[in-house]
BALOBA-1460 file (C-alpha; in Angstrom, 3 decimals):
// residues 305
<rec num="1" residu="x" x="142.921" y="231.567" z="-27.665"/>
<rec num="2" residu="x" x="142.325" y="229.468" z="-24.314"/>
<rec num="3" residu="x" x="141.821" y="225.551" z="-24.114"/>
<rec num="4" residu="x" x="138.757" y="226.557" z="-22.472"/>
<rec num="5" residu="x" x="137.635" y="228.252" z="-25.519"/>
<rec num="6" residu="x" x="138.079" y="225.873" z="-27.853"/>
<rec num="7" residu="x" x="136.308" y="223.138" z="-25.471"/>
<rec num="8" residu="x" x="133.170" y="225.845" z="-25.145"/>
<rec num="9" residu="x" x="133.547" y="226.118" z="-28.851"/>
<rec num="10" residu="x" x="133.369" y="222.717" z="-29.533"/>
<rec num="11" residu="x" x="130.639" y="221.876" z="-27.442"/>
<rec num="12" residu="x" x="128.374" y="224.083" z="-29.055"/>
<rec num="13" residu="x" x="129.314" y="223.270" z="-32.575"/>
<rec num="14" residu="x" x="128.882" y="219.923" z="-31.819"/>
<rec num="15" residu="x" x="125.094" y="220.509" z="-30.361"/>
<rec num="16" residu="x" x="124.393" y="223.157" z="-32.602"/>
<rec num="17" residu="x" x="122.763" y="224.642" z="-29.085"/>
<rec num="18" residu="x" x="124.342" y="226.544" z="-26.452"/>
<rec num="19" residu="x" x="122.490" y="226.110" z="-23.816"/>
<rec num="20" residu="x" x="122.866" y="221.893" z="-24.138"/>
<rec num="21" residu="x" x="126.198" y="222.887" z="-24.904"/>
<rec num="22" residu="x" x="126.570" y="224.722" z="-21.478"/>
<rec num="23" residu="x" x="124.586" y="222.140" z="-19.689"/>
<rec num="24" residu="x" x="126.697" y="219.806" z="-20.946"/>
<rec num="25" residu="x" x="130.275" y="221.110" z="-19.811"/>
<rec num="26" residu="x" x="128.157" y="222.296" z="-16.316"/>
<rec num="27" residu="x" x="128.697" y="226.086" z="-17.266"/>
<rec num="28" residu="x" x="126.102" y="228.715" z="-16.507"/>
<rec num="29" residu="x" x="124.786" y="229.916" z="-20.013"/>
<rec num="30" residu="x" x="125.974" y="233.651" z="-19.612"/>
<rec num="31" residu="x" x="129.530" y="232.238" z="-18.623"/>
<rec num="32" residu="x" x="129.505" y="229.710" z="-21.970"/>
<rec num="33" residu="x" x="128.590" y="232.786" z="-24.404"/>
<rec num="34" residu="x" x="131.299" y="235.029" z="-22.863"/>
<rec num="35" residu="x" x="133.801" y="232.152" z="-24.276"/>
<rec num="36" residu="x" x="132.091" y="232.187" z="-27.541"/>
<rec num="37" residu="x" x="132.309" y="235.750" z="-27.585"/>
<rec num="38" residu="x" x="136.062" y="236.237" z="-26.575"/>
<rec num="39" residu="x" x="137.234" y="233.953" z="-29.201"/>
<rec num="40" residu="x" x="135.658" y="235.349" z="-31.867"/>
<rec num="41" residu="x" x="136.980" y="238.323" z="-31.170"/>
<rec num="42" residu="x" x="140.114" y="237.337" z="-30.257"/>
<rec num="43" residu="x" x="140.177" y="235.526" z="-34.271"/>
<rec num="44" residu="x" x="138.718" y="238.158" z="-35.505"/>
<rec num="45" residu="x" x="135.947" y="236.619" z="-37.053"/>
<rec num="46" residu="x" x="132.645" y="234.917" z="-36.748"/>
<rec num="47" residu="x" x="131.800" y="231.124" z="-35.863"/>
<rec num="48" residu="x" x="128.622" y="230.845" z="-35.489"/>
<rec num="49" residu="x" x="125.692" y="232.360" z="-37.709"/>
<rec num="50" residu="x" x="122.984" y="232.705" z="-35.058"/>
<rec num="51" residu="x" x="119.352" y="233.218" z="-35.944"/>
<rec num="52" residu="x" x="116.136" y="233.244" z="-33.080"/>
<rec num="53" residu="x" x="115.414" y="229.779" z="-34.488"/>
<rec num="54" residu="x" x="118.790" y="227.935" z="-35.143"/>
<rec num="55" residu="x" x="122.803" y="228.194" z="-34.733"/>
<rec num="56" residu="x" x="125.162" y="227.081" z="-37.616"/>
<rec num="57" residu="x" x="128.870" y="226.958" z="-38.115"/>
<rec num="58" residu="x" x="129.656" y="229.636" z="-40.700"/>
<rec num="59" residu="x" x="133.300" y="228.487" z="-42.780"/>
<rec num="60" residu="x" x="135.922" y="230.069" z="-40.390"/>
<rec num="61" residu="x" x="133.856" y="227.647" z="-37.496"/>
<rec num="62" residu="x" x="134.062" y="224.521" z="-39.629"/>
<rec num="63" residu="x" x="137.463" y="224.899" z="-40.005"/>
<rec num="64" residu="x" x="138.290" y="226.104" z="-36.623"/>
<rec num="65" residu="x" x="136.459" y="222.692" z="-35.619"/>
<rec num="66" residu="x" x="138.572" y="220.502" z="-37.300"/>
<rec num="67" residu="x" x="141.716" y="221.474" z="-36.184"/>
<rec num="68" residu="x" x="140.116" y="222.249" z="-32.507"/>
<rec num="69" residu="x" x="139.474" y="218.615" z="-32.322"/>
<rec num="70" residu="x" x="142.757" y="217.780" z="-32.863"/>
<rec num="71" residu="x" x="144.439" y="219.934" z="-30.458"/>
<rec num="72" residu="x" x="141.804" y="219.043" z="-27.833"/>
<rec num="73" residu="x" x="143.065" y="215.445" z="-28.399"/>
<rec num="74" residu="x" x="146.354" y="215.969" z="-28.319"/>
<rec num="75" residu="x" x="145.731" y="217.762" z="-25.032"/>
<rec num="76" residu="x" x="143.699" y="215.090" z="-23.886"/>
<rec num="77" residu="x" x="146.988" y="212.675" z="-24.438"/>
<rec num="78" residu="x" x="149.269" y="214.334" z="-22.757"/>
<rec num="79" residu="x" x="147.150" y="214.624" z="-19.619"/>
<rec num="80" residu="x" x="146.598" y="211.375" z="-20.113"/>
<rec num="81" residu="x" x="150.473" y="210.279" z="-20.163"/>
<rec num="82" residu="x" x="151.172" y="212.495" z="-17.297"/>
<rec num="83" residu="x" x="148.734" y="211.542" z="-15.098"/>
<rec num="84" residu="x" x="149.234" y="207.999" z="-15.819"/>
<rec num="85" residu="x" x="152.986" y="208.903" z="-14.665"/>
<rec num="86" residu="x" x="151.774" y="210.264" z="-11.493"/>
<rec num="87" residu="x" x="150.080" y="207.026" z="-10.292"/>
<rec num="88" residu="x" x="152.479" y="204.778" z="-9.599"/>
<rec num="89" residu="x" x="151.603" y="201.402" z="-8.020"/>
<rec num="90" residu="x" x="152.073" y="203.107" z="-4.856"/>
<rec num="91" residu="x" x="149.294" y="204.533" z="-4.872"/>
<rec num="92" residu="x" x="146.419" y="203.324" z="-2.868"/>
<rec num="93" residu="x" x="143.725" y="205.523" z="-4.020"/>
<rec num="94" residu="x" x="140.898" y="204.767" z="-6.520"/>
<rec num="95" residu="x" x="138.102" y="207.909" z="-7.191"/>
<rec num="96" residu="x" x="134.546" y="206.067" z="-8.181"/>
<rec num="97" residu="x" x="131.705" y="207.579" z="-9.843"/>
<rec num="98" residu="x" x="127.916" y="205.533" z="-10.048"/>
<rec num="99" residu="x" x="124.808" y="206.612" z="-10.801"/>
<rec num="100" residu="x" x="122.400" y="205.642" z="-8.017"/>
<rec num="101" residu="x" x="121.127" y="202.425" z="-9.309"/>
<rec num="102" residu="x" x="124.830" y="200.911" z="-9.792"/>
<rec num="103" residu="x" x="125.382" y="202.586" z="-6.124"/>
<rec num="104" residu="x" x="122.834" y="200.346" z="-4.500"/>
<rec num="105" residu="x" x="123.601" y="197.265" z="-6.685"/>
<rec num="106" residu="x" x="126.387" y="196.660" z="-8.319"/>
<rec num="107" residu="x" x="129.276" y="199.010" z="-6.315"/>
<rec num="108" residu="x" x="128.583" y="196.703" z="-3.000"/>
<rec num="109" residu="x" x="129.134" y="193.552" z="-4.110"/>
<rec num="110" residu="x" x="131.984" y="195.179" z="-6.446"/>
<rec num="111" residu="x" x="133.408" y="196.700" z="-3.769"/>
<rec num="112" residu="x" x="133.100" y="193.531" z="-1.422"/>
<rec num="113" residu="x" x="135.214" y="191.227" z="-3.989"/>
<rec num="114" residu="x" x="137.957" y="194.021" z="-5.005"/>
<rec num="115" residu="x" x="138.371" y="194.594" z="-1.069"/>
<rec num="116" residu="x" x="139.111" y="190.743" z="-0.545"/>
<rec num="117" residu="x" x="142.136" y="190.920" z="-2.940"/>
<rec num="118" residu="x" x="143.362" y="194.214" z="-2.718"/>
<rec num="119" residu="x" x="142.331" y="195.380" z="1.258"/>
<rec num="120" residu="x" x="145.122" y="198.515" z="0.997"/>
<rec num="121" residu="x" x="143.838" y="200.324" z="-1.668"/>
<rec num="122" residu="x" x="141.082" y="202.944" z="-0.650"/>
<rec num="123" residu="x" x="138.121" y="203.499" z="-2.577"/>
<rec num="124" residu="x" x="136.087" y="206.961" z="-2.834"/>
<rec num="125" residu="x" x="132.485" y="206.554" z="-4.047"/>
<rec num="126" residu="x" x="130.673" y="209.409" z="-5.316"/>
<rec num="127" residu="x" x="127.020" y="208.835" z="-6.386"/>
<rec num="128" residu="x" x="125.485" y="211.086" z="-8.832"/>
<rec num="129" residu="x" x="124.023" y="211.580" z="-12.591"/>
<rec num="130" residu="x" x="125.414" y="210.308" z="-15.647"/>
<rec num="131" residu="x" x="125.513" y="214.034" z="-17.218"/>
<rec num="132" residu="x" x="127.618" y="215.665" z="-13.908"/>
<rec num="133" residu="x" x="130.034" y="211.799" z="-13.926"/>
<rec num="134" residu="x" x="131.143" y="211.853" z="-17.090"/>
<rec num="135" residu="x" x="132.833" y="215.801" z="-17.107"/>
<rec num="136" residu="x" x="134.256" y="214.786" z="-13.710"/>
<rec num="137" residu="x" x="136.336" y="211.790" z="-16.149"/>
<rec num="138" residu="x" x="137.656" y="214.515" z="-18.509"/>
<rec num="139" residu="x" x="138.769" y="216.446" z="-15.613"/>
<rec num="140" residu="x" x="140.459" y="213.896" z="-13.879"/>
<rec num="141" residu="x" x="138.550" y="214.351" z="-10.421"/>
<rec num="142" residu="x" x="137.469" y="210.447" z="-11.096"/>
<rec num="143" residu="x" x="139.471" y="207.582" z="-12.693"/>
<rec num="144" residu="x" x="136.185" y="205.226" z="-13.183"/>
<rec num="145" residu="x" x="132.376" y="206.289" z="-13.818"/>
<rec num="146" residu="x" x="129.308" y="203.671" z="-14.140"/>
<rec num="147" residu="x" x="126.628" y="204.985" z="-15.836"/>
<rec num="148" residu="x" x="124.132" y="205.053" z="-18.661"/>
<rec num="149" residu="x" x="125.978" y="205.828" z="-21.730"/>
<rec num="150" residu="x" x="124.422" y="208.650" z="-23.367"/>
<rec num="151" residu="x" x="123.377" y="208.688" z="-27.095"/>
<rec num="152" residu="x" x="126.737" y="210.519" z="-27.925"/>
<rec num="153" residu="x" x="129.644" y="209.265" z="-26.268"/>
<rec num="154" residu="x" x="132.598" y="212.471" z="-25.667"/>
<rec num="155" residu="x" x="135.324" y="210.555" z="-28.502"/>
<rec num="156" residu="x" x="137.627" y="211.330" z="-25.371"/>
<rec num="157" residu="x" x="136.373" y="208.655" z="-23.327"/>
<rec num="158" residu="x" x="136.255" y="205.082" z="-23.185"/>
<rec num="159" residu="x" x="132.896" y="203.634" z="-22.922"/>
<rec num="160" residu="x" x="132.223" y="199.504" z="-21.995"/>
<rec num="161" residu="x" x="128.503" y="198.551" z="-21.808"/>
<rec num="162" residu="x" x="128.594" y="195.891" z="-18.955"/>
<rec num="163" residu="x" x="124.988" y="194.276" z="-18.119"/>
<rec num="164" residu="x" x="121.199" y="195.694" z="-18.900"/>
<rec num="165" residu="x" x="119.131" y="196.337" z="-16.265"/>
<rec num="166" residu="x" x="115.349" y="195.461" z="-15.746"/>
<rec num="167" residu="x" x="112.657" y="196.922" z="-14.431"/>
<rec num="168" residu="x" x="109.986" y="196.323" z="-11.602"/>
<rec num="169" residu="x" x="107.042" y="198.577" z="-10.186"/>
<rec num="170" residu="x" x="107.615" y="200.395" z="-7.018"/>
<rec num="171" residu="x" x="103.960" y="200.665" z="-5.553"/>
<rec num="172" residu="x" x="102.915" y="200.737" z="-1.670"/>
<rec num="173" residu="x" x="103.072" y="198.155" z="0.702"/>
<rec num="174" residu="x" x="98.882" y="198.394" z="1.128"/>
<rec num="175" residu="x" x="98.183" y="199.175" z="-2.506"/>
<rec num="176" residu="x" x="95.702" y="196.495" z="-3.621"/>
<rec num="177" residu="x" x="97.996" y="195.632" z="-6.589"/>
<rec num="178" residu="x" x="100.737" y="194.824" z="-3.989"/>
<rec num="179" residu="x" x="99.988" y="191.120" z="-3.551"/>
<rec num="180" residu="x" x="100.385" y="190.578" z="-7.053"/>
<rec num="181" residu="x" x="103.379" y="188.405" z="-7.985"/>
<rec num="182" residu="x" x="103.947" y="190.508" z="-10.771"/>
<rec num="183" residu="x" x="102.393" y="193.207" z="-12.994"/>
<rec num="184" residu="x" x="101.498" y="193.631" z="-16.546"/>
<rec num="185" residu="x" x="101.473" y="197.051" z="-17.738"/>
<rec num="186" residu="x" x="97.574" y="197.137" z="-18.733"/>
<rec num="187" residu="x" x="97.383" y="196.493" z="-14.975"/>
<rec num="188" residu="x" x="99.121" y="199.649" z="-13.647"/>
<rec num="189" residu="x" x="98.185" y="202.119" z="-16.884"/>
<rec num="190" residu="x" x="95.181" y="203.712" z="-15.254"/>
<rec num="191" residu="x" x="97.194" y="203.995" z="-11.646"/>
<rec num="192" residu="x" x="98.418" y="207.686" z="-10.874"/>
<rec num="193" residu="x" x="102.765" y="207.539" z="-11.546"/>
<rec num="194" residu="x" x="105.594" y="209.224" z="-10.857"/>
<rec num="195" residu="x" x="107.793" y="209.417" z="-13.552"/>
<rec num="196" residu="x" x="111.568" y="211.064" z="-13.591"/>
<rec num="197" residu="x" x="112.548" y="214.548" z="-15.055"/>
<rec num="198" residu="x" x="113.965" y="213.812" z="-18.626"/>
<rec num="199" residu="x" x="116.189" y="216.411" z="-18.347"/>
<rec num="200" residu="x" x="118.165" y="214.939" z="-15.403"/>
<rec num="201" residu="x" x="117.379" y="211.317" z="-16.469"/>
<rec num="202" residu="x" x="116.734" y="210.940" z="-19.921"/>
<rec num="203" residu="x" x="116.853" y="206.622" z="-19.888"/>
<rec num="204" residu="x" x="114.678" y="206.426" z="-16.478"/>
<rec num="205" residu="x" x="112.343" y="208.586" z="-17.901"/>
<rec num="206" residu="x" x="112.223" y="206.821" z="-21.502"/>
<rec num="207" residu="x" x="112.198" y="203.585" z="-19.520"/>
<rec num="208" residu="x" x="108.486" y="204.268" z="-18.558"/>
<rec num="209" residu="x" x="107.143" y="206.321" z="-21.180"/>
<rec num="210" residu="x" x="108.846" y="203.768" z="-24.406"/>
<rec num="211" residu="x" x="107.633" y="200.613" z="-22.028"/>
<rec num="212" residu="x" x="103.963" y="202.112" z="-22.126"/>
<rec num="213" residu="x" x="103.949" y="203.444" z="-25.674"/>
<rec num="214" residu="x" x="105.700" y="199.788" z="-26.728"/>
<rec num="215" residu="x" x="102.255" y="198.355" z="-25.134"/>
<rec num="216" residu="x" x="99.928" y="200.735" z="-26.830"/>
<rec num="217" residu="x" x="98.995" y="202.687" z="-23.394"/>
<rec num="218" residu="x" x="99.144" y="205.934" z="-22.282"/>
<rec num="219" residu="x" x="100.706" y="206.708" z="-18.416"/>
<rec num="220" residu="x" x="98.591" y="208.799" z="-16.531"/>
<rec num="221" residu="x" x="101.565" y="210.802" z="-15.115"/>
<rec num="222" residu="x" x="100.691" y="212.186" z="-11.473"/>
<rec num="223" residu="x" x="104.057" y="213.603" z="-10.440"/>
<rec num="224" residu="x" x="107.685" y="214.824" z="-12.006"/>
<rec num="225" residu="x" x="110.884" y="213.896" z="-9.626"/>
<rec num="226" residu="x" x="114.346" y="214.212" z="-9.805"/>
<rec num="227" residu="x" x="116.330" y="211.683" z="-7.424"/>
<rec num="228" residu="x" x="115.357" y="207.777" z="-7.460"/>
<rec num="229" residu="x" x="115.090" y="208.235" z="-3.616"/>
<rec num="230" residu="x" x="112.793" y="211.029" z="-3.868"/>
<rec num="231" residu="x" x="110.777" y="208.840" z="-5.971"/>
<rec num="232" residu="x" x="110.637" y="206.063" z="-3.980"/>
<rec num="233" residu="x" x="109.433" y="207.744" z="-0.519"/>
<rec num="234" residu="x" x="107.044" y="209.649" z="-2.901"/>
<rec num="235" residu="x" x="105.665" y="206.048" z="-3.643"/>
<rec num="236" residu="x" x="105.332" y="205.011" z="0.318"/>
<rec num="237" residu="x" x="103.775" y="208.256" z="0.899"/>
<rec num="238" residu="x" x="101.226" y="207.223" z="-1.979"/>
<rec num="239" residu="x" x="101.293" y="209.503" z="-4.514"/>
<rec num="240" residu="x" x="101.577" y="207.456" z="-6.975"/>
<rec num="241" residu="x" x="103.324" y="203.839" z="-8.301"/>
<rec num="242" residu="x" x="106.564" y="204.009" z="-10.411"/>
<rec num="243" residu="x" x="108.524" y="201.914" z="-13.194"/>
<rec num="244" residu="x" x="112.365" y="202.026" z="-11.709"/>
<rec num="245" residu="x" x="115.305" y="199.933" z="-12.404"/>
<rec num="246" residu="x" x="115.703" y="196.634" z="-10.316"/>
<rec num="247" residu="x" x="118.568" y="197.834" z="-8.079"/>
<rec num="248" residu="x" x="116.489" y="200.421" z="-7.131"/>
<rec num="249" residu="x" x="114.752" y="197.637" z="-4.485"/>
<rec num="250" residu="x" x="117.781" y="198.101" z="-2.812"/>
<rec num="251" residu="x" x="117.143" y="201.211" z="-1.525"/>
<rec num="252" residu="x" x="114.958" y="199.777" z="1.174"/>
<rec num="253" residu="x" x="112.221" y="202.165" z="2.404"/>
<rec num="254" residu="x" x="109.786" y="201.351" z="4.791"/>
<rec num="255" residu="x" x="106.086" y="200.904" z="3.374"/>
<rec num="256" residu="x" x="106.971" y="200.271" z="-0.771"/>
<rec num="257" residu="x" x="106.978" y="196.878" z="-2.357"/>
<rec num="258" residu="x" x="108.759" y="196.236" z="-5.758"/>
<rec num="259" residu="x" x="107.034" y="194.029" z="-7.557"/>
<rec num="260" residu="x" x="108.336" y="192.344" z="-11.384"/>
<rec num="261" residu="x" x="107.124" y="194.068" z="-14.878"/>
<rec num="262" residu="x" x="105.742" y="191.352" z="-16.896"/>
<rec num="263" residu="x" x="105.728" y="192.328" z="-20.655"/>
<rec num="264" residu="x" x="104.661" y="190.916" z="-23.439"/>
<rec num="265" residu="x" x="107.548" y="190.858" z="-25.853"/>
<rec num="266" residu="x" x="111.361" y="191.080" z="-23.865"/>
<rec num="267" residu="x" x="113.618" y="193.870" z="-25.600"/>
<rec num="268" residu="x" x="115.530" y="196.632" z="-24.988"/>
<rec num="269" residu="x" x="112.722" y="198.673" z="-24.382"/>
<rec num="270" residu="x" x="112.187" y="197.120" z="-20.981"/>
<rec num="271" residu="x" x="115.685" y="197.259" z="-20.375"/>
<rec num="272" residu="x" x="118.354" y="199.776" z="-19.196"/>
<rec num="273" residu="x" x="122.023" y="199.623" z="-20.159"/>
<rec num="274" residu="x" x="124.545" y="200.146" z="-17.719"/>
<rec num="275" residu="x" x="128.135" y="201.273" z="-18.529"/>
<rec num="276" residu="x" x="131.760" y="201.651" z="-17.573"/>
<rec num="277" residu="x" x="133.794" y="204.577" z="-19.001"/>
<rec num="278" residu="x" x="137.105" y="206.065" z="-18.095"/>
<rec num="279" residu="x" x="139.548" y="208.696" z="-19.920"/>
<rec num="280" residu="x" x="140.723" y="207.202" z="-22.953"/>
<rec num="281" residu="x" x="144.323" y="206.192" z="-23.283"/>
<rec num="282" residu="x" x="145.287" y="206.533" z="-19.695"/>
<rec num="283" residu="x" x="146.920" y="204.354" z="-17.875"/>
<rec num="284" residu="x" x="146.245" y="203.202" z="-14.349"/>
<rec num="285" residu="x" x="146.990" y="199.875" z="-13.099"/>
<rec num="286" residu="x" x="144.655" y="200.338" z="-9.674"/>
<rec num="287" residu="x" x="141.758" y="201.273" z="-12.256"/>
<rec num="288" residu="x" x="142.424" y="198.039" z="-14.209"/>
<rec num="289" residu="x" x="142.163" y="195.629" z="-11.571"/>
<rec num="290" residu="x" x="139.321" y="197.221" z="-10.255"/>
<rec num="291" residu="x" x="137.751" y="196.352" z="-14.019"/>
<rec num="292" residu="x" x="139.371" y="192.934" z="-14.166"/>
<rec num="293" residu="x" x="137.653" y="191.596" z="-11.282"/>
<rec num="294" residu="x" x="134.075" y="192.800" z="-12.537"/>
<rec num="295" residu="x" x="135.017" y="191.502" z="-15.992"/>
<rec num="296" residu="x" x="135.402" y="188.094" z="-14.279"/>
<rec num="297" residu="x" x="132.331" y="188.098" z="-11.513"/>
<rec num="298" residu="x" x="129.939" y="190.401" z="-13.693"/>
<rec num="299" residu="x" x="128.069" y="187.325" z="-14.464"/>
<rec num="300" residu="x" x="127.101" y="186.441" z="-10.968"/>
<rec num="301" residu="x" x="126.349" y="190.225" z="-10.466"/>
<rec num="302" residu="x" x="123.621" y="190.698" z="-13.335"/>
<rec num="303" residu="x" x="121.969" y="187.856" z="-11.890"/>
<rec num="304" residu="x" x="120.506" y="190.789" z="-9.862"/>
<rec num="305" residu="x" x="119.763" y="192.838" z="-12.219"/>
């Protein structure tokens, strides 16, 4: 029986689905079920009843999940502890992780401030997805993520909510609805938009369909995208206007106007959280005054959001 067992195992008796289960841990799906497979039969017994429709723990897998959990925490401690050990304040090195919204707006001015204080210690930003950040944590190849915080947050992780973002439309510079000071929804519903895979970017693409379902309208969708760039230069080529998070105007492309959503009622629909998590119990002194000086100018810095 392998740690990586028991994480695959977990995984998928937590989502009751292997294939999120895979996703989730970024394994191919054959590679996932060989894990499943070797640890049954290296217990000698089934954990999973498996039917074309759904997947269930049978007994042996409920129990084998309780005490997986806890050796998968104690696990998670003693990395913890040891790596912890191995940064001293020496070190001068800080791995970042920031979905491409926080990228563009938050990490510079971030970055500008911590800099000022602390000029030795070298930062390495790597912008990418919530779902690839967050595994990168629990491996250790990051000591800091910002990100949306999924619905269900790894227990194994420490998860701050720091500001919630807004949203404006991204439409073309010549688009008749460009000289508008700002947009109701009822004003862009019948307008072609390009809307984000849900798969990839489950609160971008919730952000557009919950704001138009909140308002009683239907989106005329025109395109699926992935990346927030790919979006954008979609939008100057004009294929179509899109909902996007404020930060995203600071990816400045040549030919696309973002323009404020008015709404009729303020909430969290129109509104995207934005998060800082890190491996829980660890200790890193670099990491913590990197957090200490948002904690004190995050204020100024969702001014912009």
């Amino acid at each position: 029986m392998e740690l990586r067992q028991l994480r695959c195992f977990v995984a998928a008796a937590e989502q009751l689905h292997f294939g999120r289960a895979a996703q989730h841990l970024q394994m191919l799906p054959s590679a996932f079920g060989r894990h499943i497979k070797l640890l049954e039969e290296d217990l000698g017994t089934r954990l999973f009843a498996r039917t074309t429709r759904a997947v269930s723990l049978t007994d042996d897998g409920a129990l084998l999940l309780r005490e997986a959990r806890i050796i998968l925490s104690k696990v998670s401690t003693v990395e913890a502890v040891l790596r912890g050990r191995s940064r001293s304040v020496g070190a001068r090195n800080l791995k970042v992780g920031a979905i491409d919204s926080a990228a563009a707006g938050l990490m510079p001015q971030l970055l500008r401030d911590f800099r000022a204080k602390y000029p030795d210690v070298t930062v390495h930003l790597l912008e990418e997805k919530t779902f690839r950040l967050l595994p990168k944590v629990l491996s250790g190849a990051l000591d800091l993520v910002f990100i949306r915080p999924p619905e269900k947050m790894d227990r194994r992780l420490e998860c701050k909510t720091l500001l919630m973002e807004t949203a404006v439309v991204a439409l073309p510079r010549r688009h008749a609805l460009a000289r508008n000071e700002c947009l109701s929804l009822s004003a862009i519903a019948h307008q072609p938009m390009i809307v984000p895979d849900r798969r990839s970017r489950p609160h971008s693409h919730d952000l557009t369909m919950k704001l138009f379902e909140d308002a009683g309208l239907t989106p005329r969708i025109a395109q699926l995208a992935d990346e927030k760039q790919t979006i954008v230069n979609m939008v100057a080529a004009g294929l179509g206007l899109a909902v996007v998070p404020r930060w995203t105007s600071r990816m400045a492309v040549a030919g696309v106007r973002f323009v404020p959503l008015k709404l009729e009622r303020f909430g969290a629909v129109g509104r995207l959280p934005l998060a800082a998590s890190w491996l829980r119990g660890s200790r890193d002194p670099i990491r913590d005054t990197l957090l200490t000086v948002l904690e004190k100018r995050l204020r100024s810095y969702a001014k912009g959001a």
